[in-house]
N, C-alpha and C positions, 0 to 999 in steps of 0.2 A: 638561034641561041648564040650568044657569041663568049667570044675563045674564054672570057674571067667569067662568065656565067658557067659554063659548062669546067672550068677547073675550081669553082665554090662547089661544085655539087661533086665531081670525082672528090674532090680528098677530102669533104663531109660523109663520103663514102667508106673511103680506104680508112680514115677516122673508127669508124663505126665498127667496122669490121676487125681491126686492126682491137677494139675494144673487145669486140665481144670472143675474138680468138683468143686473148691475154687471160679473160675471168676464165673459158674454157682451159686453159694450159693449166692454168692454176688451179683451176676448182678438179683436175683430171690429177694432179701430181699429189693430193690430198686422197686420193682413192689408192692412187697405184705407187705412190713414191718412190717413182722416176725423176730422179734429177733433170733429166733431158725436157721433160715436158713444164716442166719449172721456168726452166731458163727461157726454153720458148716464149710462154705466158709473162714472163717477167721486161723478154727483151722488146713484146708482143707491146706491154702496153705502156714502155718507154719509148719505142714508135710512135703511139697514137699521140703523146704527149708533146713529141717535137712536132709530129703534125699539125699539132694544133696551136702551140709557137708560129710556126708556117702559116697556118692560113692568117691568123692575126696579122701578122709583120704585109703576107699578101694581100689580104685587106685593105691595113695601113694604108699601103704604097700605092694602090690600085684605085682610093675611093674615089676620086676622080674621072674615070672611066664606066661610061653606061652599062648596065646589064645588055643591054639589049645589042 
């Protein structure tokens, strides 16, 4: 696997993740109305959102370069 194979698939990862920890903050501060778990989930899935600027942009720049 080589090095732009394997960083598509981490930060399609930390992406995901990074997704479903945000709906969790949020869908948890509607239960318990904690501020604190708000902002998590809020900052959680303005994360996932540059992430995913990133990998475009690394994409972009990268398509050139074999997976393999």
């Amino acid at each position: 696997m080589s090095l732009k194979a394997f960083h598509l698939v981490f930060i399609l990862i930390s992406i995901l993740f990074s997704l479903v920890f945000g709906v969790w903050g949020v869908m948890s501060y509607f239960n318990s109305e904690r501020v604190a778990e708000l902002v998590l989930g809020v900052v959680s899935l303005l994360g996932s959102v540059g992430m995913s600027f990133y990998l475009y942009f690394f994409l972009k720049k990268f398509k050139h370069v074999s997976y393999l």
